[in-house]
C-alpha positions in Angstrom: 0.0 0.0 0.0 1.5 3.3 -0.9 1.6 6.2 1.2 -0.1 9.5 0.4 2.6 12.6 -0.5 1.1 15.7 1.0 0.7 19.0 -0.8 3.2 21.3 -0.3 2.2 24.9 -1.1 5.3 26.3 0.7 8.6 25.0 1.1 11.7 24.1 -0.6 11.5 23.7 -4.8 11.4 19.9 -5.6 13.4 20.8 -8.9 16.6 23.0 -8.7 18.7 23.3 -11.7 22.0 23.7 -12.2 24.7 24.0 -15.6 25.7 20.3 -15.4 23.3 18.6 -13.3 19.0 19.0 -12.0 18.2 17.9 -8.2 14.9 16.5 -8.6 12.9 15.6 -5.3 12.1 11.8 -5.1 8.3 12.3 -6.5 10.1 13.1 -9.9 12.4 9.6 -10.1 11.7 6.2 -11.2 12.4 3.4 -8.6 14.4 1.2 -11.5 17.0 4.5 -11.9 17.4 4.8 -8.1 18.2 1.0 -7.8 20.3 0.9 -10.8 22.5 4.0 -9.5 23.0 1.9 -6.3 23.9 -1.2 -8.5 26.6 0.7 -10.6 27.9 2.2 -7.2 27.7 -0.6 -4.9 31.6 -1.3 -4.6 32.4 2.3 -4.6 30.1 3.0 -1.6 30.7 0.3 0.3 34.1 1.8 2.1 32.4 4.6 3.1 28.5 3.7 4.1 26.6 1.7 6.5 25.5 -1.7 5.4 23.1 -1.8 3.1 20.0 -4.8 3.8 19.1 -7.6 1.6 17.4 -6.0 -1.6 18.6 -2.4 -1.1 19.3 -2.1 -4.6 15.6 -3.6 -6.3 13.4 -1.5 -8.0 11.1 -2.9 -5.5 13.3 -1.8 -2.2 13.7 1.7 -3.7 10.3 2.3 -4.8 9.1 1.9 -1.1 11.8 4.4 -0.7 11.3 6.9 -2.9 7.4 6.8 -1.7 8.5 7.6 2.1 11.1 10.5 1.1 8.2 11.9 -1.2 6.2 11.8 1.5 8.7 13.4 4.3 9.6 16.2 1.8 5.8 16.9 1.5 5.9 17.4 5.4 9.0 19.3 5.8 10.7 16.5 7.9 13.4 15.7 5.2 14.6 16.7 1.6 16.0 13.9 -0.7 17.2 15.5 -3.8 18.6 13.4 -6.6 21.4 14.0 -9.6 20.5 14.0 -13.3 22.3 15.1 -16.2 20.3 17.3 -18.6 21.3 15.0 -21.7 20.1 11.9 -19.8 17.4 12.9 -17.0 16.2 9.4 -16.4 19.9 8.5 -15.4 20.7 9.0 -11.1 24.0 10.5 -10.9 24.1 11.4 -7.4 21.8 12.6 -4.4 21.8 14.8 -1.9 19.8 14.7 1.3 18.7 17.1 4.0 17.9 14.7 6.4 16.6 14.7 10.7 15.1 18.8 9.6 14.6 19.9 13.4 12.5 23.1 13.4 11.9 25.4 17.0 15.1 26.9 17.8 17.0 24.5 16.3 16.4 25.3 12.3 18.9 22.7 11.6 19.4 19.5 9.5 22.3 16.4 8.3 23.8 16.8 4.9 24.4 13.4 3.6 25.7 13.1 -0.7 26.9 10.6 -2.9 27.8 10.7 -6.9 28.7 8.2 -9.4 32.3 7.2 -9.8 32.1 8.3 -13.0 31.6 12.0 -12.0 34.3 11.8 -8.9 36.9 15.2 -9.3 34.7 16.9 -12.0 33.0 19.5 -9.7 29.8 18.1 -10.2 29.1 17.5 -6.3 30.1 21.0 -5.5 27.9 22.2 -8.0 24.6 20.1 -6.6 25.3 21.2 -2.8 25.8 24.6 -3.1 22.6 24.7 -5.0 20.9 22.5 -2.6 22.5 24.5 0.7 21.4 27.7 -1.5 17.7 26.7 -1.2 18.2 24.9 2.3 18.8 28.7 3.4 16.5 30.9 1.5 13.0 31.9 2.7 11.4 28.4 1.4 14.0 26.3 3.5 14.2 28.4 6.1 17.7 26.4 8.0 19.8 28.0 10.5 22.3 25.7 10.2 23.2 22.6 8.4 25.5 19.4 10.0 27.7 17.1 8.3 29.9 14.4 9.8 32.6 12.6 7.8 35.6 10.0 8.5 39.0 11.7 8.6 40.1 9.4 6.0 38.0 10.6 3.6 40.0 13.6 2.3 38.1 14.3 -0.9 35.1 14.4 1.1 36.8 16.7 3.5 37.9 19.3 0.5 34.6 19.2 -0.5 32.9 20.3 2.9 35.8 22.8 3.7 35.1 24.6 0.1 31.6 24.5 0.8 32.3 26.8 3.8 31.7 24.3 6.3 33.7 24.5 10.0 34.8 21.4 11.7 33.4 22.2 15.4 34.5 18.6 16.6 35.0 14.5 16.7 32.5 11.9 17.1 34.0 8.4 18.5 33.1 5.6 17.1 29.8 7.5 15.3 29.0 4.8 12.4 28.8 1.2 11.9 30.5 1.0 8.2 32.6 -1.5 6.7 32.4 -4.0 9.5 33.6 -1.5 12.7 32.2 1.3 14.1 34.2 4.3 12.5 34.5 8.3 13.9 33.7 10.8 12.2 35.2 14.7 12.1 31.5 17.3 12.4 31.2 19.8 10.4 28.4 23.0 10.2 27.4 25.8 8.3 25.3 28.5 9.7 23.2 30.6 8.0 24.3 34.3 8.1 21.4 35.5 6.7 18.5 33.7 9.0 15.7 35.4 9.6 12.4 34.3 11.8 9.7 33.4 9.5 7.4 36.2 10.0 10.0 38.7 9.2 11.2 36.6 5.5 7.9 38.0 4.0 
């Protein structure tokens, strides 16, 4: 049984474009792409994300997925953006997700990413988080600040986040389960300069 997606009339774009790649929210992507991106990718994720469970990578697995992101984008609870190429927009290149979106005085969500081995070192990521960050801030996201934790081993992860503006504010022992042991990660934020309450981004 499939889950309703709420209307949304206010809130983040679902569709952001940029010169070499779209985000598209999850209501715009095919299950099959999603599990075939994971498919293509499953080696070169493997060093650096949790375990994935039996099926992850089905149309099926992905499609119940996709449903739930829709769903928590709708709501404001999490925003699931996926990479396509203009020349080839039913091809998953990448995704970027705002995820645990804590509103009161908080204002604050995790940045998770991923792209393709294929498109690793062409700029392509930098391109489809500062668009994402870009609407995470403005009026329609409305984020204060936006969390990212990553394994100090990972240092093309870590240029990434520094030229994204991000500051390191500390270490997380033993934070996730990947690859068989429970790995730290370095924490990273960005704050939104420009925040403003809601009833004064009118």
């Amino acid at each position: 049984m499939s889950l309703p997606v709420p209307s949304q009339p206010e809130g983040p774009f679902m569709r952001l474009a940029g010169q070499r790649v779209e985000l598209v929210a999850s209501a715009f992507v095919e299950p099959a792409a999603v599990a075939d991106y994971y498919r293509r990718n499953a080696a070169h994720f493997s060093r650096w994300d949790p375990p994935s469970p039996p099926g992850f990578a089905s149309a099926a697995v992905q499609a119940e997925r996709l449903q739930m992101a829709a769903v928590a984008f709708g709501m404001g609870t999490g925003f699931r953006y996926w990479l396509v190429e203009p020349h080839a927009p039913q091809r998953v290149v990448g995704s970027v997700h705002f995820s645990n979106v804590a509103r009161g005085p908080f204002q604050s969500a995790s940045l998770g990413y991923s792209v393709d081995q294929s498109l690793e070192g062409r700029g392509v990521m930098a391109e489809a988080l500062a668009r994402g960050i870009e609407e995470m801030f403005s009026p329609r996201g409305r984020l204060h600040r936006i969390e990212a934790g990553i394994r100090p081993e990972n240092e093309r992860s870590l240029a990434l986040i520094r030229r994204m503006s991000f500051t390191q504010i500390g270490l997380a022992p033993q934070y996730l389960m990947i690859d068989g042991q429970w790995r730290d990660h370095l924490l990273w934020q960005r704050v939104n300069a420009d925040w403003q309450p809601p009833d004064a981004q009118a």
